[in-house]
C-alpha positions as CSV (number, residue, x, y, z in Angstrom):
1,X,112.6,54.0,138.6
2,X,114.1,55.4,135.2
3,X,110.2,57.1,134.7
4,X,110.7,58.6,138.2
5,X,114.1,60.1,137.4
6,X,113.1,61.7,133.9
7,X,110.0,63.1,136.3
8,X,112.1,64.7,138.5
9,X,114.0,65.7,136.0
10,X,111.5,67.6,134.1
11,X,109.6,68.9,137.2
12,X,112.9,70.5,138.8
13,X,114.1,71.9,135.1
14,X,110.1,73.3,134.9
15,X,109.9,75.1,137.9
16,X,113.7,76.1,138.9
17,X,114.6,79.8,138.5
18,X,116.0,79.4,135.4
19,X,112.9,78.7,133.8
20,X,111.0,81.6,135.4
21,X,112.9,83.9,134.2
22,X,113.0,82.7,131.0
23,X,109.0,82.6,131.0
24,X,109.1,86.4,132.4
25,X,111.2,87.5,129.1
26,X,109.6,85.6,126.5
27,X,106.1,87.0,128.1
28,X,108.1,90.4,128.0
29,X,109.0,90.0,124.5
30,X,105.2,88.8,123.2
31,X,104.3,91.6,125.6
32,X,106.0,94.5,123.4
33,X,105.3,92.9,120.0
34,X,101.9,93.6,120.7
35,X,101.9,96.9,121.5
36,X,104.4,97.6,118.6
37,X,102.2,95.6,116.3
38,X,98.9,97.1,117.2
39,X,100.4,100.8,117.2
40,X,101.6,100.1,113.8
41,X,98.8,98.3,112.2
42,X,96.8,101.3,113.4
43,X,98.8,103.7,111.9
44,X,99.2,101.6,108.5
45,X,95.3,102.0,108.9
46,X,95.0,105.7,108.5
47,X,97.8,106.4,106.4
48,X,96.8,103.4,103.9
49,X,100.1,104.0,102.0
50,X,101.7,100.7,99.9
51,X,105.0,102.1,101.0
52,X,104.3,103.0,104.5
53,X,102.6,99.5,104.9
54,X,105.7,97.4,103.6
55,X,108.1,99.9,106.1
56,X,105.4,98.4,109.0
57,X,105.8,95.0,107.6
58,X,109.4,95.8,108.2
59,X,109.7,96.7,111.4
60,X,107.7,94.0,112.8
61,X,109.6,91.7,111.4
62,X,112.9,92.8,112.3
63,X,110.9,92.9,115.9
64,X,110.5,89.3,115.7
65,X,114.1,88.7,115.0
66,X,115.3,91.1,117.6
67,X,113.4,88.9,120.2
68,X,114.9,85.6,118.8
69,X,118.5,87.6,119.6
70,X,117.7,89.0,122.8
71,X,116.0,85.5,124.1
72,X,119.2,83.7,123.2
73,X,121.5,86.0,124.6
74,X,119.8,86.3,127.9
75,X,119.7,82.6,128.1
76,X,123.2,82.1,127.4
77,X,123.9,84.4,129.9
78,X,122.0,82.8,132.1
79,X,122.9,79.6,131.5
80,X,126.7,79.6,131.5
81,X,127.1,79.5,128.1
82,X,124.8,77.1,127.0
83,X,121.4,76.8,124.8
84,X,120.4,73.5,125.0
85,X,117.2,73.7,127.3
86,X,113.7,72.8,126.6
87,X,112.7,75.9,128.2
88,X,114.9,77.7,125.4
89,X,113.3,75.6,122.6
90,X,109.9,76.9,124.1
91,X,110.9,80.3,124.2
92,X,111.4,80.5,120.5
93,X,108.9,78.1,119.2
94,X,106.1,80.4,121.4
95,X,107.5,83.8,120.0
96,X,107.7,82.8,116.1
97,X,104.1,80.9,116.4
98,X,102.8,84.6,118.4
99,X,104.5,86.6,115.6
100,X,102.2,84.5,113.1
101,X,99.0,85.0,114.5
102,X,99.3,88.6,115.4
103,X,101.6,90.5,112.5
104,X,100.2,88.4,109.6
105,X,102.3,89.4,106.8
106,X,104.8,88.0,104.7
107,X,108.1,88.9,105.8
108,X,106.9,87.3,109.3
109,X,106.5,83.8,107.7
110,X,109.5,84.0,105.9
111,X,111.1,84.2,109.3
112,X,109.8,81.2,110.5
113,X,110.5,79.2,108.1
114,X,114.3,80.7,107.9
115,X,114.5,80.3,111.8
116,X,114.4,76.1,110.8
117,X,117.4,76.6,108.2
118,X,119.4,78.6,111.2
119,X,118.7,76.1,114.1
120,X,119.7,72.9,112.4
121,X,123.0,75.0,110.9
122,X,123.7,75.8,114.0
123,X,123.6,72.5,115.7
124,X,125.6,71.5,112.6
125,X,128.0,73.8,113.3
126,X,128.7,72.2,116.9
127,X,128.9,69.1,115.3
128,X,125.5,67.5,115.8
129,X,123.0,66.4,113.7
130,X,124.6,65.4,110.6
131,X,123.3,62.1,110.5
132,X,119.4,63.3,110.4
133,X,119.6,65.7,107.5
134,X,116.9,63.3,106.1
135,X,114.9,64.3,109.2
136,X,115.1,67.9,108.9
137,X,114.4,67.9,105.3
138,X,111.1,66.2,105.9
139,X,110.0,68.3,108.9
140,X,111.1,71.8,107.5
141,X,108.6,70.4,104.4
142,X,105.7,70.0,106.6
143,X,107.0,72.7,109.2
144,X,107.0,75.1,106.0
145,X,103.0,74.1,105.1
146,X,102.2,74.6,108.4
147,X,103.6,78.4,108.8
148,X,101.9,78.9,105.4
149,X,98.5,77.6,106.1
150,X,98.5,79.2,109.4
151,X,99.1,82.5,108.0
152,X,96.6,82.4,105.2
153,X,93.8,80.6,107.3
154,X,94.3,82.4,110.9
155,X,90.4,83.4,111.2
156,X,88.8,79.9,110.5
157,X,91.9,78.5,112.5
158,X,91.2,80.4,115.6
159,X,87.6,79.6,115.8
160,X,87.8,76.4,115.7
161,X,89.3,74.4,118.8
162,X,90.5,71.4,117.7
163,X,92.0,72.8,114.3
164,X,93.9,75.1,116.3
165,X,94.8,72.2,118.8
166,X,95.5,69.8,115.8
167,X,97.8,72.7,114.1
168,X,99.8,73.4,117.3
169,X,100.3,69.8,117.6
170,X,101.9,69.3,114.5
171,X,103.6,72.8,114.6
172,X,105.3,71.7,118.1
173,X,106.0,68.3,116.9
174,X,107.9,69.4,113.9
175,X,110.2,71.3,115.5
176,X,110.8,69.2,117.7
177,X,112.1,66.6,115.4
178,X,114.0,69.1,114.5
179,X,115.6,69.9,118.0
180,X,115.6,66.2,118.5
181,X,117.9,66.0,115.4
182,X,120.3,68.1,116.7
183,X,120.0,67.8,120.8
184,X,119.0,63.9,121.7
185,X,116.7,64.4,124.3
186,X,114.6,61.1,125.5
187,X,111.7,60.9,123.9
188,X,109.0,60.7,126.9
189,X,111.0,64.2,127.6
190,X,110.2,65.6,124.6
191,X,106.4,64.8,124.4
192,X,106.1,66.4,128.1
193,X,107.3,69.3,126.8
194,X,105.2,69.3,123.7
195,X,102.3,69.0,125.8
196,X,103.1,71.7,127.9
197,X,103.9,73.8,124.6
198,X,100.4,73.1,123.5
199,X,98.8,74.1,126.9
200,X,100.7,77.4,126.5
201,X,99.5,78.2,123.0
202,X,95.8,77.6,124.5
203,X,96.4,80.3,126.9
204,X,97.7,82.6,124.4
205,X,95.3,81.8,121.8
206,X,93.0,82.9,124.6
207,X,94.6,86.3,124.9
208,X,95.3,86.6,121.1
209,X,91.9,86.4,120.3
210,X,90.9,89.1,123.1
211,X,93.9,91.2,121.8
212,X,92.5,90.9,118.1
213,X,88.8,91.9,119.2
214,X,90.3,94.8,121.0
215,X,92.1,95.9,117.6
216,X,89.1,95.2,115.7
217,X,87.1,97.4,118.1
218,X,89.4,100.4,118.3
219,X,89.5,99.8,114.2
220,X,85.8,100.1,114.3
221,X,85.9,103.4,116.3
222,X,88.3,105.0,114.4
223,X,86.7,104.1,111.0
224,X,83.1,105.5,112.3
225,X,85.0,108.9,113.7
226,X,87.2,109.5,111.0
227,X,85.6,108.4,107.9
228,X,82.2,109.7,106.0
229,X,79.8,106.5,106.1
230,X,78.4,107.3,102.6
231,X,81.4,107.8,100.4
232,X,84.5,105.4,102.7
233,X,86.9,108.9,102.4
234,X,87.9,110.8,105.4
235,X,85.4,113.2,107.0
236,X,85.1,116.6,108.3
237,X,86.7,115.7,111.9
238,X,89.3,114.2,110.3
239,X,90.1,117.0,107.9
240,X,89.7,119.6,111.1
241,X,92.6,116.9,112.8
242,X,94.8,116.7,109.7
243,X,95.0,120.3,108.8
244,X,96.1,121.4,111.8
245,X,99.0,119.5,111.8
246,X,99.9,120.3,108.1
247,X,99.4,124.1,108.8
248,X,101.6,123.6,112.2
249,X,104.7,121.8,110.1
250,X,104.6,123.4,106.4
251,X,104.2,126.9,108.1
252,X,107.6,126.2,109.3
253,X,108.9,124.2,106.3
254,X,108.7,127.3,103.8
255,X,110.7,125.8,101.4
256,X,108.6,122.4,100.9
257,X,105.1,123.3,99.4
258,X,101.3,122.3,100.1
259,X,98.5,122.8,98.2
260,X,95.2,122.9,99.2
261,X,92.6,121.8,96.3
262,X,88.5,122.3,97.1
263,X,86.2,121.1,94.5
264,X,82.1,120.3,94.6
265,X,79.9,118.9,92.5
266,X,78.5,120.8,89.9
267,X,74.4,121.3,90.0
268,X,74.2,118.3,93.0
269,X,70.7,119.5,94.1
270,X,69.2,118.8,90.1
271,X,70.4,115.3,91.2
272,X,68.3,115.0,94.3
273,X,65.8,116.9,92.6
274,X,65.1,114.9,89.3
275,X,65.9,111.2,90.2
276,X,65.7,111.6,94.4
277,X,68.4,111.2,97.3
278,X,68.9,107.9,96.4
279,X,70.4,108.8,92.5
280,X,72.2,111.7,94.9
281,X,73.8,109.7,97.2
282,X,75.1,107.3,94.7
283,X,76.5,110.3,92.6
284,X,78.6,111.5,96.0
285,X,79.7,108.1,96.3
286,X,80.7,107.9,92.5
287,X,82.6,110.9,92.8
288,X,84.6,110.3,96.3
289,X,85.5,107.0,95.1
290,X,86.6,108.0,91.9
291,X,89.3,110.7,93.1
292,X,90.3,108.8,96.2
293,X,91.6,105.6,93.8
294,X,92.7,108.3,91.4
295,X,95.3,109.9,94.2
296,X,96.4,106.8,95.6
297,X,97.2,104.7,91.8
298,X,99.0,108.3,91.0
299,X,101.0,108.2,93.7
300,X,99.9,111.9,94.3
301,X,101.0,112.0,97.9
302,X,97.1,114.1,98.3
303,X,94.4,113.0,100.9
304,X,90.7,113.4,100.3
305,X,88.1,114.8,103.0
306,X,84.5,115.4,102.4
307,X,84.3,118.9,103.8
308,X,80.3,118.9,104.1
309,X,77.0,118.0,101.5
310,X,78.9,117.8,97.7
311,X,81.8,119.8,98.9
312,X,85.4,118.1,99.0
313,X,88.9,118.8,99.8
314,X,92.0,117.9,98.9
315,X,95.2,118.1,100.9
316,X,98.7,117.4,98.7
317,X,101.3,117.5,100.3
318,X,105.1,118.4,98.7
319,X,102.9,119.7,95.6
320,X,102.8,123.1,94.2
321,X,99.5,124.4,92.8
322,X,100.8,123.8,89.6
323,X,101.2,119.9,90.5
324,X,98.3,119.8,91.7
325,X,96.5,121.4,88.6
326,X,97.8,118.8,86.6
327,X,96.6,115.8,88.9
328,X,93.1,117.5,89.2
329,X,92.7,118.0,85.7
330,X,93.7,114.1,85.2
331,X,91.5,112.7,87.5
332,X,88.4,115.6,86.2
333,X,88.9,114.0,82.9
334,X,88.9,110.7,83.8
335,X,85.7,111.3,86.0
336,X,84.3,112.5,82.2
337,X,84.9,109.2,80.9
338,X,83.1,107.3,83.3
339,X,79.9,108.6,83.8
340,X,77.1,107.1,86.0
341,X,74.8,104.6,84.4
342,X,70.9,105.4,85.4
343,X,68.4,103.1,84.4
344,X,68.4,103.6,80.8
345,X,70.7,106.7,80.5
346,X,74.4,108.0,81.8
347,X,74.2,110.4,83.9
348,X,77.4,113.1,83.7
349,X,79.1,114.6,86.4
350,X,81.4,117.6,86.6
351,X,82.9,119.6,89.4
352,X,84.6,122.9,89.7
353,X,87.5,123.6,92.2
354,X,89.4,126.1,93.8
355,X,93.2,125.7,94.4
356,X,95.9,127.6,96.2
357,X,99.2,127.0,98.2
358,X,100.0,127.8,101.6
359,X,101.5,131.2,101.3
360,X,104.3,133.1,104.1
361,X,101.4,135.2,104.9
362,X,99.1,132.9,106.0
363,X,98.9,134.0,109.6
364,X,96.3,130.9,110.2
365,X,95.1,128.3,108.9
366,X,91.8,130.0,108.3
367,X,93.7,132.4,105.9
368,X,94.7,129.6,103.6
369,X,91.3,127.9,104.2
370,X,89.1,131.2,103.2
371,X,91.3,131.9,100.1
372,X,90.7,128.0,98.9
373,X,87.2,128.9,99.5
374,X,86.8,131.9,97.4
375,X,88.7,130.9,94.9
376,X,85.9,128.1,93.9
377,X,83.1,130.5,94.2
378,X,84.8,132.5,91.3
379,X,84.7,128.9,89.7
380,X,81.0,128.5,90.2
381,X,80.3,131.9,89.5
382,X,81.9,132.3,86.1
383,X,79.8,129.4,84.8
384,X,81.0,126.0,86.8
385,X,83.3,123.4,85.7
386,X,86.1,125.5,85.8
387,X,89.1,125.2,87.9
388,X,90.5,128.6,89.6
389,X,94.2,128.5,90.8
390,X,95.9,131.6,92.6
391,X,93.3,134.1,91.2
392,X,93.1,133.0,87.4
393,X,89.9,130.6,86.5
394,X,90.6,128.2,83.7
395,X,87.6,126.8,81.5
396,X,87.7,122.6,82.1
397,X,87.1,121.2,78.1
């Protein structure tokens, strides 16, 4: 008779209104974390800034914590008041665990293992719990290694079934220990409602995995359309893409500069010619490679293209063409201290550039594009391995 009651109980609390609309919310919630996270990721992607990354980080994170308010304030209003509900517990436990498999960084896992600290506070607070701090000690320890390993082994965790059953199953049953600390709920209760957490973590690791091969797929996509195959920098779409909007907002910004910088490889076709396409190729890649790491351990704020064959470009952005004589002339001297090793002999490599800002008079972006141009012709014509800025051509030592 007692079994039938606690049935009843738990079918009319899992299927009253109550409960769906605290299902429609929390599915809400995972809902926009998703598209937050994957429109965020993405951009992290192309802009591959350390800075730009940790802001993304961020925001998803304070995403996360914005859900855990919202969730709790809806249910309070919609339960007079009160929080204690298994549906509730649910609620939370199914958003933190989401947030772990899709944001995957560390500010996220902090979060989960502060939202433990928080709960059993609270319950503190209104005077429950204090006589299981043993309890919550030793489930926040193996709550904690759970949130860690999940977030440091989410590929081999997802593709394996019974792992990812195994993990949910502890994950679930810590925190509710914890919950059970603080809110005495009978225990046949409680393991209903772990199982039904578990089934609902199998239908969104279902969807999780389908969102993450989506990302992956739209990652692929963008990598093949916006960067060279050969050298990993960005191509000649990309640069068409990227200029445009530069031209569109410093041509407006007059007082901030940007400085276009074009450089090519000095006497590429010897390359191909004396050692083959192979010996060529690896020289492009040496090159690209070298000046992308360059500009992004300077903190140079400038992008690198490959314009087309041993031609490059680089775009900096809040630099003057001073500035950006400096950081070419770093990075050209740096490229002369690590040449490329051939079989028996070291093979060196030196580039002449042309550099110019965009000017008031720059009607179009071609105008700023042509002079760049022209500019490293006079380079290559007064001898190569020279650097032409504005009009004058310096000689590179």
């Amino acid at each position: 008779m007692q079994l039938d009651n606690l049935l009843n109980l738990f079918v009319n609390d899992f299927f009253n209104m109550k409960t769906v609309i605290t299902i429609l919310i929390m599915t809400g919630l995972i809902t926009i974390m998703t598209l937050l996270t994957y429109s965020l990721e993405h951009q992290a992607l192309k802009i591959r800034r350390r800075r730009f990354t940790f802001l993304v980080h961020g925001i998803e994170a304070g995403s996360v914590v914005l859900s855990m308010v919202l969730l709790r304030q809806i249910f309070w209003t919609v339960n007079s008041g009160s929080v204690v509900s298994w549906a509730y517990a649910t609620a939370q436990l199914t958003v933190l665990l989401f947030s772990l498999y899709t944001m995957r960084n560390l500010m996220v896992e902090i979060i989960n293992i502060l939202m433990l600290i928080f709960f059993y506070a609270q319950g503190m607070y209104m005077g429950h719990g204090a006589h299981f701090v043993a309890v919550f000690i030793t489930m926040t320890v193996l709550l904690s290694g759970t949130i860690i390993y999940i977030s440091h082994h989410q590929t081999s965790m997802m593709s394996s079934q019974w792992r990812y059953l195994a993990l949910q199953l502890v994950y679930g049953g810590t925190w509710w220990f914890i919950i059970w600390s603080v809110h005495r709920f009978q225990l046949a209760y409680t393991i209903n409602i772990l199982i039904v957490f578990v089934a609902y973590m199998w239908i969104v690791r279902f969807c999780v995995q389908r969102v993450g091969r989506l990302i992956d797929r739209f990652t692929q996509l963008d990598q093949k359309a916006n960067y060279d195959e050969l050298t990993g920098v960005r191509n000649r779409f990309s640069f068409d893409t990227v200029t445009r909007e530069v031209f569109e907002v410093y041509q407006k910004r007059t007082n901030v500069p940007v400085t276009m910088a074009m450089f090519d490889i000095d006497h590429f076709k010897q390359f191909n010619d004396q050692y083959g396409h192979t010996t060529g190729d690896a020289v492009l890649k040496h090159v690209a490679q070298h000046f992308d790491q360059a500009l992004f351990q300077a903190k140079t704020r400038g992008q690198l293209f490959r314009y087309g064959g041993e031609e490059f470009v680089i775009i900096f952005r809040g630099r003057s063409a001073t500035d950006a004589q400096q950081i070419m002339t770093t990075i050209r001297d740096s490229l002369q201290q690590t040449p490329i090793d051939f079989e028996t002999q070291k093979l060196m490599v030196t580039v002449s550039f042309g550099v110019s800002e965009l000017q008031t008079t720059d009607a179009t972006f071609t105008d700023w594009f042509e002079r760049v141009d022209q500019y490293l012709y006079q380079s290559k014509t007064a001898g190569r391995n020279r650097m032409t800025i504005e009009g004058q051509t310096v000689t590179l030592s």
